[in-house]
PDB file of N, CA, C and O in Angstrom:
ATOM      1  N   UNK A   1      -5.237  -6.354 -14.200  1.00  0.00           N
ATOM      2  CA  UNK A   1      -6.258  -5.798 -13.350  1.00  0.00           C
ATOM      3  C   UNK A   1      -6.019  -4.316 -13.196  1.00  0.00           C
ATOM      4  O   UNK A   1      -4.843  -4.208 -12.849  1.00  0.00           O
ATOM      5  N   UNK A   2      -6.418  -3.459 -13.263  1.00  0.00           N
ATOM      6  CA  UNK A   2      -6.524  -1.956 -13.535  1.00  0.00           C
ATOM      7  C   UNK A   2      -7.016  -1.830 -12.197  1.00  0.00           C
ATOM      8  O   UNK A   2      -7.970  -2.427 -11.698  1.00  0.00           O
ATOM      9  N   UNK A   3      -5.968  -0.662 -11.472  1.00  0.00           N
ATOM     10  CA  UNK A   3      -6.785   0.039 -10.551  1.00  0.00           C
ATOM     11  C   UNK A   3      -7.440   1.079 -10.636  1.00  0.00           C
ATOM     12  O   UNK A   3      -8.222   1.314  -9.715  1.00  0.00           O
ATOM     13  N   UNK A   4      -7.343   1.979 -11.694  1.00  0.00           N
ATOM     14  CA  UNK A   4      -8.296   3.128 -11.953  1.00  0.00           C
ATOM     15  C   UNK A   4      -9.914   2.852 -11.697  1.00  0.00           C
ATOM     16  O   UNK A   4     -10.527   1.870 -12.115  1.00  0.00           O
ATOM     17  N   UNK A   5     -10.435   3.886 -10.956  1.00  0.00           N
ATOM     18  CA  UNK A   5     -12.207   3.469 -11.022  1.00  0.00           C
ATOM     19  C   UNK A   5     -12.530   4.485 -12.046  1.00  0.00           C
ATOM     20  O   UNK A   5     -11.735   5.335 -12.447  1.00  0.00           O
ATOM     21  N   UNK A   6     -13.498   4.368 -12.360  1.00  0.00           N
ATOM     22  CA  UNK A   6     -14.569   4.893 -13.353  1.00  0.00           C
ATOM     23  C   UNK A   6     -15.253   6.089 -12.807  1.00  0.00           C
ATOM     24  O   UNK A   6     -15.626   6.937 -13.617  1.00  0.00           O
ATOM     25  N   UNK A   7     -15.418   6.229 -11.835  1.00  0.00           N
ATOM     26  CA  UNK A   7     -15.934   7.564 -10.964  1.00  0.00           C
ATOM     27  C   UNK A   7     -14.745   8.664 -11.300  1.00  0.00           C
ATOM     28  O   UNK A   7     -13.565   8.474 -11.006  1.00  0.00           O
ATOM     29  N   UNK A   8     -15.169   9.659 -11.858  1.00  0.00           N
ATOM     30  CA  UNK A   8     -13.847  10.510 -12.315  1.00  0.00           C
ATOM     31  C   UNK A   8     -13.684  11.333 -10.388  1.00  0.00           C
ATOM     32  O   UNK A   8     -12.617  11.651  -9.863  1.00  0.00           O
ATOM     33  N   UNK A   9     -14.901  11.452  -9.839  1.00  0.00           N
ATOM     34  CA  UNK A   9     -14.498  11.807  -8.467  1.00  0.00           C
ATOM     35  C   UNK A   9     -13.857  11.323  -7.267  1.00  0.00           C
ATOM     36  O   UNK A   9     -13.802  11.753  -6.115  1.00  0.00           O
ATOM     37  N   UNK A  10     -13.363  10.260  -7.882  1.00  0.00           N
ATOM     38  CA  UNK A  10     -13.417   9.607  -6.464  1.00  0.00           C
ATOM     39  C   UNK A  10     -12.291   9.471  -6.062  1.00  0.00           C
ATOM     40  O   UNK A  10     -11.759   8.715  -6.875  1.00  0.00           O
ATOM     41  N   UNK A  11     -11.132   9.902  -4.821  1.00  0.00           N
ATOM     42  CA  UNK A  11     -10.433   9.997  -4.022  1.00  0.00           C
ATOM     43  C   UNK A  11     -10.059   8.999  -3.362  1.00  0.00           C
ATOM     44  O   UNK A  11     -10.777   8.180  -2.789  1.00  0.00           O
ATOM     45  N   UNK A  12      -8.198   9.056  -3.454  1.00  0.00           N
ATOM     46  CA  UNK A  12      -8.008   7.851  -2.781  1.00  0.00           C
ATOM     47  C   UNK A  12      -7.879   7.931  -1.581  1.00  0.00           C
ATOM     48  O   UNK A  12      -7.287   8.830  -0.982  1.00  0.00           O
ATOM     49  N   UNK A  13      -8.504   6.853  -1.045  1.00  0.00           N
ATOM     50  CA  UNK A  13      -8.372   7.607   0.755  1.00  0.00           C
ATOM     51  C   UNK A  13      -7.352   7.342   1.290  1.00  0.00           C
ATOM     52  O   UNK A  13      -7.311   7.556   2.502  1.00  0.00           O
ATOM     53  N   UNK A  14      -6.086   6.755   0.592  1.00  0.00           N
ATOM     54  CA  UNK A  14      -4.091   6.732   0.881  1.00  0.00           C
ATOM     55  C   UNK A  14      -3.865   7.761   1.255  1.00  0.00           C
ATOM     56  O   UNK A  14      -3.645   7.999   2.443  1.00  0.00           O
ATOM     57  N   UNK A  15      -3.863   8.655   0.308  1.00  0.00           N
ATOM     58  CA  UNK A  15      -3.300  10.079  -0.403  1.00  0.00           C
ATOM     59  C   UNK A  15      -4.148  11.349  -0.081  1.00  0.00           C
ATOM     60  O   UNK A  15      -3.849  12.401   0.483  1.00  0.00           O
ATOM     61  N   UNK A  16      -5.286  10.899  -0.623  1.00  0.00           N
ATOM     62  CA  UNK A  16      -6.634  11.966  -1.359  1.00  0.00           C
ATOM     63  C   UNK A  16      -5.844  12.441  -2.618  1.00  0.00           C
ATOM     64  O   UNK A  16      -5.695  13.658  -2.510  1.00  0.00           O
ATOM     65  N   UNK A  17      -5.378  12.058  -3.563  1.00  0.00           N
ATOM     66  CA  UNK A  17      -5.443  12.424  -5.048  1.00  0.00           C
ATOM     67  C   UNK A  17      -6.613  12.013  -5.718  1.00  0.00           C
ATOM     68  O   UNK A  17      -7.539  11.324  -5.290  1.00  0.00           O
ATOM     69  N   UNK A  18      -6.531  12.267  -6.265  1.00  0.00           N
ATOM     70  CA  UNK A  18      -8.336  11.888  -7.172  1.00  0.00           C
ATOM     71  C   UNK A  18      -8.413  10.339  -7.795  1.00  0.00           C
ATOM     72  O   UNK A  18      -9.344   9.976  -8.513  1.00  0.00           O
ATOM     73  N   UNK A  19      -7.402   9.565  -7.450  1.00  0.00           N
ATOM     74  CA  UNK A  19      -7.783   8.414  -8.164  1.00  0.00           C
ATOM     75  C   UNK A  19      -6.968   7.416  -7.264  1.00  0.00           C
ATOM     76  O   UNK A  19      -6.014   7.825  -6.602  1.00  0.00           O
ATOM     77  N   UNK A  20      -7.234   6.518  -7.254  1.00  0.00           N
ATOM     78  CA  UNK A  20      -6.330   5.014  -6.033  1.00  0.00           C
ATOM     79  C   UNK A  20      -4.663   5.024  -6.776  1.00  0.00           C
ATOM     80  O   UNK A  20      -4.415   4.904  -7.976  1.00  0.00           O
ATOM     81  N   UNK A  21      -3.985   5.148  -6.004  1.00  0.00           N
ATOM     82  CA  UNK A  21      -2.710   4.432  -6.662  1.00  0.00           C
ATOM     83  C   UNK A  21      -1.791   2.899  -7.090  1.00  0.00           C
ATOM     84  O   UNK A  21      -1.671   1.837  -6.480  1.00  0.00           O
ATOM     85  N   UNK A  22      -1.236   3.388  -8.442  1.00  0.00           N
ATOM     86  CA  UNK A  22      -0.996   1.601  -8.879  1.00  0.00           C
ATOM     87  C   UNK A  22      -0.076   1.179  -7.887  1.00  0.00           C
ATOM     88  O   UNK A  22      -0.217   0.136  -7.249  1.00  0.00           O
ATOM     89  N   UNK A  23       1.152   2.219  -7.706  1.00  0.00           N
ATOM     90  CA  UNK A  23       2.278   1.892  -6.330  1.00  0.00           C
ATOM     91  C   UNK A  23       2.140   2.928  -5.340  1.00  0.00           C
ATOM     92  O   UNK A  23       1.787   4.102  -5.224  1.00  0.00           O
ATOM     93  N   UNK A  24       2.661   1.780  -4.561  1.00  0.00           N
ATOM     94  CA  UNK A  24       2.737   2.749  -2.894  1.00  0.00           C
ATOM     95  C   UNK A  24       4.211   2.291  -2.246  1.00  0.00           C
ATOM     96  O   UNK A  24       4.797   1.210  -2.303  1.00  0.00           O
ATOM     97  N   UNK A  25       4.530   3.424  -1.673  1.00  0.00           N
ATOM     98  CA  UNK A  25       5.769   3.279  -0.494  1.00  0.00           C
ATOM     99  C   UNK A  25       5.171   3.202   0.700  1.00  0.00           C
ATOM    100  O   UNK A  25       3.959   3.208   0.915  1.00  0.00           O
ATOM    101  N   UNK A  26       6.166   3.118   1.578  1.00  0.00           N
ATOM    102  CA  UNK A  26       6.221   3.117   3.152  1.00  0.00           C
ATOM    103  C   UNK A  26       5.129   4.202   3.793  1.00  0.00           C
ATOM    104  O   UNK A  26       4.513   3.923   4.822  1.00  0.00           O
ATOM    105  N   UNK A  27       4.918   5.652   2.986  1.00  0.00           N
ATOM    106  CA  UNK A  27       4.888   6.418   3.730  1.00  0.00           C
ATOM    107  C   UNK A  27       3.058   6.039   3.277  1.00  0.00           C
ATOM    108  O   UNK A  27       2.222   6.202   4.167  1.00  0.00           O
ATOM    109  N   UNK A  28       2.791   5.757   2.471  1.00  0.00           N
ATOM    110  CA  UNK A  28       0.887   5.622   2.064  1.00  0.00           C
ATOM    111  C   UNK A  28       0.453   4.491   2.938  1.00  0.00           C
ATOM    112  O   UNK A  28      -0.647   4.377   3.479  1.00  0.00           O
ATOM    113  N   UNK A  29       1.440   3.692   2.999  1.00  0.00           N
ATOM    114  CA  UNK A  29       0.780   2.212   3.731  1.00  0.00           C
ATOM    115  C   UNK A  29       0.814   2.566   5.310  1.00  0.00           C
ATOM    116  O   UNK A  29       0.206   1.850   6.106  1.00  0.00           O
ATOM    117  N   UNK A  30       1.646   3.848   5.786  1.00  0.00           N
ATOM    118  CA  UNK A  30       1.619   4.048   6.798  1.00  0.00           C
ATOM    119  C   UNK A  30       0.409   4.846   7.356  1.00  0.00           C
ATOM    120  O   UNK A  30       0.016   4.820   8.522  1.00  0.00           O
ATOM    121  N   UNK A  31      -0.316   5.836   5.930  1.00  0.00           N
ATOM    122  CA  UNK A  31      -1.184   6.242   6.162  1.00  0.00           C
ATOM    123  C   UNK A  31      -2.755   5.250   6.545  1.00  0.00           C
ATOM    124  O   UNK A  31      -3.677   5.554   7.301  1.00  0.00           O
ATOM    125  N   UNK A  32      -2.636   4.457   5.996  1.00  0.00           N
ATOM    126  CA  UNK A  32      -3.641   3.270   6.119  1.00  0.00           C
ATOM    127  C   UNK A  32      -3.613   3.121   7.094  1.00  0.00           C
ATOM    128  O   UNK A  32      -4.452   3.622   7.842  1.00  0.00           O
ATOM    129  N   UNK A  33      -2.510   2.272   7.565  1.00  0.00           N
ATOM    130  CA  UNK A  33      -2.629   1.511   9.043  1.00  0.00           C
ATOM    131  C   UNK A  33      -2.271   2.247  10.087  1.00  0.00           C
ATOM    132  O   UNK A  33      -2.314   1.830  11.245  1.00  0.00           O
ATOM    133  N   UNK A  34      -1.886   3.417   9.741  1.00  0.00           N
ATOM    134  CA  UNK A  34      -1.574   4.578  11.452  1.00  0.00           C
ATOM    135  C   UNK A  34      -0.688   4.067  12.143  1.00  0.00           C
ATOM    136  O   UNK A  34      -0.628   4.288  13.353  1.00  0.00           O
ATOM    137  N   UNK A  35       0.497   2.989  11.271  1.00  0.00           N
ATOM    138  CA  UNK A  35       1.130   2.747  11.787  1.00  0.00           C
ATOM    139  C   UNK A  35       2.960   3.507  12.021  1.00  0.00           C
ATOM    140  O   UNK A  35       3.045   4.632  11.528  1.00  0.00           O
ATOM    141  N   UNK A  36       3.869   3.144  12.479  1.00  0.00           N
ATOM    142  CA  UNK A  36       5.528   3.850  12.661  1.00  0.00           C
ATOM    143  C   UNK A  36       6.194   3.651  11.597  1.00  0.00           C
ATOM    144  O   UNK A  36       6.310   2.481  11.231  1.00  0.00           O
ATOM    145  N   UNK A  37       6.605   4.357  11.071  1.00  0.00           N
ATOM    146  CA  UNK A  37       8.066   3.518   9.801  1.00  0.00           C
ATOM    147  C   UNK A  37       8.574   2.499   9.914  1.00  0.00           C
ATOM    148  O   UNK A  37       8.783   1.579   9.122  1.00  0.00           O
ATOM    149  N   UNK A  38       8.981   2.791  11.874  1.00  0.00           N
ATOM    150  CA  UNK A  38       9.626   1.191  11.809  1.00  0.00           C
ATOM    151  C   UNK A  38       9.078  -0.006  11.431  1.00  0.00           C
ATOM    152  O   UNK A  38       9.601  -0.924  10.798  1.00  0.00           O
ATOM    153  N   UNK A  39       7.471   0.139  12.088  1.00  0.00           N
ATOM    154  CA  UNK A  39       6.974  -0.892  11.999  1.00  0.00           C
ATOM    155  C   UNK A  39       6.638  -1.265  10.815  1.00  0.00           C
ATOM    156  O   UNK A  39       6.804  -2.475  10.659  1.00  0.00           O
ATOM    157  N   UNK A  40       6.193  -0.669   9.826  1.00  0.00           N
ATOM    158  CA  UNK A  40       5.937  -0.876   8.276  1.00  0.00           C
ATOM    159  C   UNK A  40       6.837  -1.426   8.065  1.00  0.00           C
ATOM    160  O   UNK A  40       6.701  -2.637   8.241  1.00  0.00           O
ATOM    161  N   UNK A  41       8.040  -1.034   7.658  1.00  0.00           N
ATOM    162  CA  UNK A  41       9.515  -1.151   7.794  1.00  0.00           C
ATOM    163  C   UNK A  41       9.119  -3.366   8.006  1.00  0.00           C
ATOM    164  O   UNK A  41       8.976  -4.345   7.274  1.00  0.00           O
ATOM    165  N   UNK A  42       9.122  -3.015   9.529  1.00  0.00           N
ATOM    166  CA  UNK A  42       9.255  -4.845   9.754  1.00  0.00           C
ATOM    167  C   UNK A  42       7.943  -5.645   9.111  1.00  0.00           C
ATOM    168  O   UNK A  42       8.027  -6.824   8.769  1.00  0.00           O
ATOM    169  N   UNK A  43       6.706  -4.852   8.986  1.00  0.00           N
ATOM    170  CA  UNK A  43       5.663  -5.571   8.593  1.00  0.00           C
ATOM    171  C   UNK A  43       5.870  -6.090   6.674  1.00  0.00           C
ATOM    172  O   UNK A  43       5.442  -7.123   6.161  1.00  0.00           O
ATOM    173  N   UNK A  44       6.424  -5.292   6.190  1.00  0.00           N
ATOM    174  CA  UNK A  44       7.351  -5.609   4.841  1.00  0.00           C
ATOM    175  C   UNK A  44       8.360  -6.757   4.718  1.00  0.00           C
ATOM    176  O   UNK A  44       8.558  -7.489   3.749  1.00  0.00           O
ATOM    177  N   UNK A  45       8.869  -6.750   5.752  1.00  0.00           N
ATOM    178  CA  UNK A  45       9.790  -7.964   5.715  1.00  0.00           C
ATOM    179  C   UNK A  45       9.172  -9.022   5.819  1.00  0.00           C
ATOM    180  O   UNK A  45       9.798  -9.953   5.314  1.00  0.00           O
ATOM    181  N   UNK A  46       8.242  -9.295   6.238  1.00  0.00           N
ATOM    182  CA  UNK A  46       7.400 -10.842   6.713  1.00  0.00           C
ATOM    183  C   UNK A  46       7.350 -11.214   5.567  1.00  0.00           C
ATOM    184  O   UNK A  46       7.116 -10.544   4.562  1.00  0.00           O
ATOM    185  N   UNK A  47       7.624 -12.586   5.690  1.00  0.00           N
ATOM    186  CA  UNK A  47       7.390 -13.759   4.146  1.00  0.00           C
ATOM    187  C   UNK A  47       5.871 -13.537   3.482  1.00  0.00           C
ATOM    188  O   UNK A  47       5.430 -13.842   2.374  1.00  0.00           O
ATOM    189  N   UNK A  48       5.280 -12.897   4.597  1.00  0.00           N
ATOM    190  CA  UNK A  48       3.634 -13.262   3.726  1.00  0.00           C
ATOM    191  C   UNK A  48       3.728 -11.678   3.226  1.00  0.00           C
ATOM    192  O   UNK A  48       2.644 -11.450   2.690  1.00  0.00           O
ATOM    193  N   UNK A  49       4.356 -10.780   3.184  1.00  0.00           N
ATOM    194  CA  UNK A  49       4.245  -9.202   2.622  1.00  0.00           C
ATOM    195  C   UNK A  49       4.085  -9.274   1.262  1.00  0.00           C
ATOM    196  O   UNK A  49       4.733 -10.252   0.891  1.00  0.00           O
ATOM    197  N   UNK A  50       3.457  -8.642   0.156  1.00  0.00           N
ATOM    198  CA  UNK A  50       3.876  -8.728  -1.519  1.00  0.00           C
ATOM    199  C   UNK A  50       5.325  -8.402  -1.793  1.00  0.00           C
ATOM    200  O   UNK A  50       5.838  -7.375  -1.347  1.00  0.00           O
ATOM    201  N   UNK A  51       5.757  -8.980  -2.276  1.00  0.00           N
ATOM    202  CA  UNK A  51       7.278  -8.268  -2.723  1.00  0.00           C
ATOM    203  C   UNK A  51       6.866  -6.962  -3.551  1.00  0.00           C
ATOM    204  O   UNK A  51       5.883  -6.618  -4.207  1.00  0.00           O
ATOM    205  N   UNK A  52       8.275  -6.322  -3.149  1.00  0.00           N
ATOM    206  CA  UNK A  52       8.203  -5.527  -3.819  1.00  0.00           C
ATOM    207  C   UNK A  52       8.231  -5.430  -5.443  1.00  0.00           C
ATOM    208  O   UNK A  52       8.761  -6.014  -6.388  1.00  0.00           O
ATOM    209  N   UNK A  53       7.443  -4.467  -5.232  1.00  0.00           N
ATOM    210  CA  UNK A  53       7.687  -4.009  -7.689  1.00  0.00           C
ATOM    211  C   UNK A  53       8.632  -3.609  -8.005  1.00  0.00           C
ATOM    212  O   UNK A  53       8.969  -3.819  -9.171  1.00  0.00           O
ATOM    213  N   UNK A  54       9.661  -2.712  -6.969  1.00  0.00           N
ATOM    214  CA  UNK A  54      10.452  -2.069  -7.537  1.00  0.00           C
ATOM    215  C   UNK A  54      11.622  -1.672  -6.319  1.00  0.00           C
ATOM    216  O   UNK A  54      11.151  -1.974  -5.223  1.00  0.00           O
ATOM    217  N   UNK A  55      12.819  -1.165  -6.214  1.00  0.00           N
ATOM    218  CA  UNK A  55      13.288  -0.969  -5.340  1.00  0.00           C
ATOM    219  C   UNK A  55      14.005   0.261  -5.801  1.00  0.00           C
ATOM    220  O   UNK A  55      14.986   0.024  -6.505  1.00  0.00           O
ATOM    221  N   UNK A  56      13.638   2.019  -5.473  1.00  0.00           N
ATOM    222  CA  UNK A  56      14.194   2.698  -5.642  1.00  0.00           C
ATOM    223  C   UNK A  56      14.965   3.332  -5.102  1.00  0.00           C
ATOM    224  O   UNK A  56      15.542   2.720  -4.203  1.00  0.00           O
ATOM    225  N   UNK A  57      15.288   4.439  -5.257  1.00  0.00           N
ATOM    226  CA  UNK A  57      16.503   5.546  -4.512  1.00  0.00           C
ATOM    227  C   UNK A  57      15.846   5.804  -2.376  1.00  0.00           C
ATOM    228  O   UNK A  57      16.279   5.648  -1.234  1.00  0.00           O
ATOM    229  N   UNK A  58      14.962   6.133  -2.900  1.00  0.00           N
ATOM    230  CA  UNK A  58      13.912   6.434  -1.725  1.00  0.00           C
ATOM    231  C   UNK A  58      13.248   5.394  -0.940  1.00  0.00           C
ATOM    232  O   UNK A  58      12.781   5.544   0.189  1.00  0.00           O
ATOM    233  N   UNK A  59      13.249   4.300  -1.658  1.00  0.00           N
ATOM    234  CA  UNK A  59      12.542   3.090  -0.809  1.00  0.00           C
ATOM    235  C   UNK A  59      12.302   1.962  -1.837  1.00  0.00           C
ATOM    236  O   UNK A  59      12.785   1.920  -2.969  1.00  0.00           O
ATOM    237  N   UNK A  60      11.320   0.876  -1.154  1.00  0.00           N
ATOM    238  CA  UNK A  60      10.978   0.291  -1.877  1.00  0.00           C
ATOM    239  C   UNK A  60       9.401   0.644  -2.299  1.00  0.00           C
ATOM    240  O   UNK A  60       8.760   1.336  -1.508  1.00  0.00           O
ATOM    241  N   UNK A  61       8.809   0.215  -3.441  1.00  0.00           N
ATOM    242  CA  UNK A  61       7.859   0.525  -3.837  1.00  0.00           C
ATOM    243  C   UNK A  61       6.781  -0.826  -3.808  1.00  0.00           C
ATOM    244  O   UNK A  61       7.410  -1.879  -3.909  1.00  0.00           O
ATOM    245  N   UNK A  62       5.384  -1.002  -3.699  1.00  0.00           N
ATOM    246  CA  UNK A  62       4.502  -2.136  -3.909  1.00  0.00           C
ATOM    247  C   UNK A  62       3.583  -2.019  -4.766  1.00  0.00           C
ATOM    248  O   UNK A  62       3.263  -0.890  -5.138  1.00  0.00           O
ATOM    249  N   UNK A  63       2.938  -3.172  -5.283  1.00  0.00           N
ATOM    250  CA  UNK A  63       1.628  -2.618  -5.975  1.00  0.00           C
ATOM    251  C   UNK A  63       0.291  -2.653  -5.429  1.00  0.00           C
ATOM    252  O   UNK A  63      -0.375  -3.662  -5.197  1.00  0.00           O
ATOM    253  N   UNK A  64       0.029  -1.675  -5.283  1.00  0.00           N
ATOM    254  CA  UNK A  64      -1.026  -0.881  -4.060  1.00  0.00           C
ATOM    255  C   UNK A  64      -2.454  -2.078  -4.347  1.00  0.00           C
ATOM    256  O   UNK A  64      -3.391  -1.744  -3.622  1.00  0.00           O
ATOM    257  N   UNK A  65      -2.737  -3.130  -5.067  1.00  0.00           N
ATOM    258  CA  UNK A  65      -3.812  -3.789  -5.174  1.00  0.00           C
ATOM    259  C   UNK A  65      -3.221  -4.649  -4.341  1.00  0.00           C
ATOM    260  O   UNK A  65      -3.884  -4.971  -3.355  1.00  0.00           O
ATOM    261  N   UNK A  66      -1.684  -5.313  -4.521  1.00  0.00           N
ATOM    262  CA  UNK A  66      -1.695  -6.812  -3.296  1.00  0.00           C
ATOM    263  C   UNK A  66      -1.279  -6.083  -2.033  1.00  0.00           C
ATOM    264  O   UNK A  66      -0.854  -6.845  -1.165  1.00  0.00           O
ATOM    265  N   UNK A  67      -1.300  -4.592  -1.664  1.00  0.00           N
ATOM    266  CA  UNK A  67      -0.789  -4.615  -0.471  1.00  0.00           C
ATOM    267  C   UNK A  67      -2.286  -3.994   0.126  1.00  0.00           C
ATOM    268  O   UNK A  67      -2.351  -3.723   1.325  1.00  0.00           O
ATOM    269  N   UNK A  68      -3.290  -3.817  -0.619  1.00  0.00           N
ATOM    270  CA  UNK A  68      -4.514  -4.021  -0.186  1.00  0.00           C
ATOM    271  C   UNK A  68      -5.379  -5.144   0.124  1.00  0.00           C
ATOM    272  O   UNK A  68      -6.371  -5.471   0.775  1.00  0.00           O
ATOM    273  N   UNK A  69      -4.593  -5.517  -0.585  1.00  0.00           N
ATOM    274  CA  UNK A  69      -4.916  -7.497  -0.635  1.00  0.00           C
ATOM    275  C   UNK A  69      -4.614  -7.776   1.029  1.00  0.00           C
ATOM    276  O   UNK A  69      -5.571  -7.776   1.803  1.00  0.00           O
ATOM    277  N   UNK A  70      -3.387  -7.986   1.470  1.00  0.00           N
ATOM    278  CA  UNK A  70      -2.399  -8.009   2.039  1.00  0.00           C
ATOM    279  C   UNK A  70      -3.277  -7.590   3.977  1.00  0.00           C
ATOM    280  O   UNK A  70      -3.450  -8.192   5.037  1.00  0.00           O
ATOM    281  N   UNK A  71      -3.621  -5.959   3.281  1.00  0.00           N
ATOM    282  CA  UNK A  71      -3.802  -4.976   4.556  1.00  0.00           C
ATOM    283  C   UNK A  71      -4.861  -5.876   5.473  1.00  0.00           C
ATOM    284  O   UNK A  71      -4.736  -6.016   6.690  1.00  0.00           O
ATOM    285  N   UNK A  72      -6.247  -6.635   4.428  1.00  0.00           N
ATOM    286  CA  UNK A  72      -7.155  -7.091   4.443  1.00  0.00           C
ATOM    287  C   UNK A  72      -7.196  -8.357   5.021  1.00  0.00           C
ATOM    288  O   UNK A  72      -8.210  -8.612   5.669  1.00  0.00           O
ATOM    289  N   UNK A  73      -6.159  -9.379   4.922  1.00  0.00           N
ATOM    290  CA  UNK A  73      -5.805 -10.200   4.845  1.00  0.00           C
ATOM    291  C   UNK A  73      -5.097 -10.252   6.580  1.00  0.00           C
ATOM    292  O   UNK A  73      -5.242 -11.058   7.500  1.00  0.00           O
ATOM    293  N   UNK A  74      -4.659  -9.546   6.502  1.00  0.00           N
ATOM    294  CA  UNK A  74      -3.660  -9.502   8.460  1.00  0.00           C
ATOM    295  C   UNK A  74      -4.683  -8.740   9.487  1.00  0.00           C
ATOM    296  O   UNK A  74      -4.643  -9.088  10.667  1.00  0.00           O
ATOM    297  N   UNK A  75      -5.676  -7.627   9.051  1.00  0.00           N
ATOM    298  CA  UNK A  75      -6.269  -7.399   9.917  1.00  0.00           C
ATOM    299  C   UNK A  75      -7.531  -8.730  10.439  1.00  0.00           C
ATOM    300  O   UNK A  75      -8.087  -9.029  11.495  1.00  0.00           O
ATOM    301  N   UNK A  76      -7.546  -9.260   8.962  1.00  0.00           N
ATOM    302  CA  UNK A  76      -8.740 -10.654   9.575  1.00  0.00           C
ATOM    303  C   UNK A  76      -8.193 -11.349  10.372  1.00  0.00           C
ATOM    304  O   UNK A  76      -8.771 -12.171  11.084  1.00  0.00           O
ATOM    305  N   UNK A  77      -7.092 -11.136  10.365  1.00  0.00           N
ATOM    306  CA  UNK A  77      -5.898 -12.270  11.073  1.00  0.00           C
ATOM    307  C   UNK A  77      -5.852 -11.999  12.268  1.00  0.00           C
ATOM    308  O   UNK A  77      -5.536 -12.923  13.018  1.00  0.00           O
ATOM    309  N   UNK A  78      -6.090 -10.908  12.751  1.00  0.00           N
ATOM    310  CA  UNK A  78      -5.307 -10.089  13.921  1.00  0.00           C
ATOM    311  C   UNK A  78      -6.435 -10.086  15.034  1.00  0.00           C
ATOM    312  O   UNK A  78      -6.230  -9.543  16.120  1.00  0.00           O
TER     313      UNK A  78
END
């Protein structure tokens, strides 16, 4: 599943770079939900979170389609 869109304009509203991103850290998902580090932080740990893709120097990393999945998914909840 490709996240690139076809609109060469179109902005991700994570970031604002010009195109959606395949991974995201702590600090984009925080931009979404306006939420604390910490709390990202614990909202990651929950069994229902995507695992992570990757685990680097700086954090862990996700793939920005299931943690959109995900975002969508807990606010219906909530």
């Amino acid at each position: 599943m490709s996240e690139q869109r076809g609109d060469e304009n179109e902005r991700c509203s994570w970031c604002g770079v010009d195109r959606e991103p395949l991974l995201v850290g702590a600090w984009e998902i925080r931009q979404q939900l306006g939420l604390s580090r910490q709390r990202i932080q614990q909202l990651a740990d929950l069994p229902d979170f995507p695992a992570p893709y990757q685990h680097l120097e700086m954090g862990r990393v996700w793939r920005a389609a299931e943690v959109r999945t995900w975002i969508r998914e807990w606010r219906s909840a909530g």
